[in-house]
C-alpha positions in Angstrom: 87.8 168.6 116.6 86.4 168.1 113.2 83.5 168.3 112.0 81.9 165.6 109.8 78.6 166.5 107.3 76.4 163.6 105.6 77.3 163.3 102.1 75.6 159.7 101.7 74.2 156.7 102.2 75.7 153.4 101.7 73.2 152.2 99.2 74.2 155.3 97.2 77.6 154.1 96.5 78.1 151.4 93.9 81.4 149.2 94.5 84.7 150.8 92.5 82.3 153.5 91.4 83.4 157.0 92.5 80.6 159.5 93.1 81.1 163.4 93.5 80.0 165.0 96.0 80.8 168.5 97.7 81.8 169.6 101.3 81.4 173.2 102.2 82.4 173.6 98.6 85.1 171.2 98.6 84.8 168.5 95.5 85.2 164.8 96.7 85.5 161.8 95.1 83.1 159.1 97.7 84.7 155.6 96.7 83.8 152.3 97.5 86.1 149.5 97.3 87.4 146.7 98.8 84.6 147.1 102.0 85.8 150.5 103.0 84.5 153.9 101.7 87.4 156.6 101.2 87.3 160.5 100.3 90.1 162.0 98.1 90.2 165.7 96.8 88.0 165.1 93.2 90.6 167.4 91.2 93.8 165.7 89.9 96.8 167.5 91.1 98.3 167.3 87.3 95.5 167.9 85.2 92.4 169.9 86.2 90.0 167.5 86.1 87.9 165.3 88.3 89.0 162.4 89.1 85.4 161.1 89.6 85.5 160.1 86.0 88.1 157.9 86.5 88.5 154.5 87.0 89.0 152.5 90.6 91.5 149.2 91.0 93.3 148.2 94.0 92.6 150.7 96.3 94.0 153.5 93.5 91.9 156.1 91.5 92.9 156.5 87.8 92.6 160.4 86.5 90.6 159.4 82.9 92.5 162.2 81.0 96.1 161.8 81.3 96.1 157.9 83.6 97.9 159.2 87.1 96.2 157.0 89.6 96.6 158.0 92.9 96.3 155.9 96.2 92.5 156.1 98.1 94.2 156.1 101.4 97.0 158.2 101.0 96.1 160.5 98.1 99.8 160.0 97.0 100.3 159.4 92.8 101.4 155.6 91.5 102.7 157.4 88.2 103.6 160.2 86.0 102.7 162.4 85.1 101.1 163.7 88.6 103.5 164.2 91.0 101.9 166.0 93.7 99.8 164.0 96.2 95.9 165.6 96.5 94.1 165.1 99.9 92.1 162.5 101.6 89.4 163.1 104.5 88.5 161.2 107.1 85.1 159.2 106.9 82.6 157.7 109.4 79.6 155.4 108.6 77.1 155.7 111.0 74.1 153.0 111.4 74.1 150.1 110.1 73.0 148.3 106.7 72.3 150.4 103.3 70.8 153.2 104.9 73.9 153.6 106.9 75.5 157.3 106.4 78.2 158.3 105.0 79.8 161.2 106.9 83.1 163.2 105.8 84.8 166.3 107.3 87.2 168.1 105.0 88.5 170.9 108.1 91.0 167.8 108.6 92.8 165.3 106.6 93.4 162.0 107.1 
């Protein structure tokens, strides 16, 4: 069983607007979009940078530095130049409204 630790609230996350946070010193990228909130690995598997910094679109975050996007829900790349997938983690919203938290467990992926 895995265990899930509060990273946020709802009202903490703007729509399409990734937010770093970290895990038992695991950096995620929080996003957003489309009603649901996913958590992907914040590191892009080509480049070593967050991917935090990047831009969201259709359920796919873009690395800023070399433009990889990679898909929220699978962590799988669109596009060169990444070719290796990075994780995604489960989440749980708990409560209900703004104040509802955002829970994540990185001992499993999704």
């Amino acid at each position: 069983m895995s265990a899930f630790v509060r990273v946020a609230s709802l009202a903490e996350l703007e729509e399409d607007t990734p937010k770093r946070v970290e895990v038992d010193g695991t950096p995620i990228s929080l996003v957003r979009t489309a009603g649901e909130v996913f958590a992907i690995y914040d590191i892009c598997s080509h480049a070593n940078v967050s991917l935090s910094e990047g831009e969201v679109e259709d359920c796919a975050i873009e690395c800023w530095l070399h433009g990889s996007s990679f898909d929220l829900r699978t962590g799988k790349p669109s596009g060169l130049p990444a070719t290796q997938p990075v994780p995604v983690y489960p989440v749980k919203i708990e409560g209900e409204g703004p104040d509802a938290a955002v829970l994540v467990s990185v001992t499993q992926e999704s």
